[in-house]
C-alpha positions, 0 to 999 in steps of 0.5 A, spaced: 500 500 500 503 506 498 504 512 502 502 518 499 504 523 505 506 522 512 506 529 517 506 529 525 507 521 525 501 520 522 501 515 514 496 517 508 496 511 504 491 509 499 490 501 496 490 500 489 484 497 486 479 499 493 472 499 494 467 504 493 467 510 496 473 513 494 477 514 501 484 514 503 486 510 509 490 515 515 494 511 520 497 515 526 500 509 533 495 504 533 489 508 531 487 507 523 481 511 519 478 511 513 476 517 510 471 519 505 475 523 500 468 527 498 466 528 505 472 528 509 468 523 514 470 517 518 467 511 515 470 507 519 476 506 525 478 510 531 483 516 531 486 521 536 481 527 536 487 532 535 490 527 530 484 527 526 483 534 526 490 534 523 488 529 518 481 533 516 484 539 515 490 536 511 484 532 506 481 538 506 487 542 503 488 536 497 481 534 497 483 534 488 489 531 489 487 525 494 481 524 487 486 524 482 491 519 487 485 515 488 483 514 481 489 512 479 489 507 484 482 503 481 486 503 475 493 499 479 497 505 477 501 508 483 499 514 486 502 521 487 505 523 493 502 529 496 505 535 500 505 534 508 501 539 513 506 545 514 
């Protein structure tokens, strides 16, 4: 599973060839989410909440990029990486 960025310890990893919806996976310690790509929710798994709001308003900033990335992947192509949270 690549990893597309890595910021406060905290992995964005994506799948190739995943399931609907489009989401990316975020692991932080112990702590694994998956994110909805189009409505940055958690759709499953747990998170820090401090962790979590990093993770959010990083999503938020690369909403388009995290689209293109997971396009890419349902076509078993490897993704981009995408810049941390400064």
């Amino acid at each position: 599973m690549p990893t597309i960025s890595i910021f406060y310890g905290i992995l964005i990893q994506m799948y190739w060839q995943e399931h609907a919806p489009p989401h990316f996976h975020a692991l932080y310690a112990e702590y694994e989410v998956l994110i909805s790509i189009e409505t940055l929710e958690v759709l499953q798994g747990n998170m820090p909440r401090r962790a979590l709001a990093l993770i959010v308003e990083w999503a938020e900033k690369h909403q388009a990029e995290l689209l293109e990335d997971w396009n890419l992947c349902t076509q078993n192509q490897s993704p981009n990486k995408i810049q941390p949270l400064d």
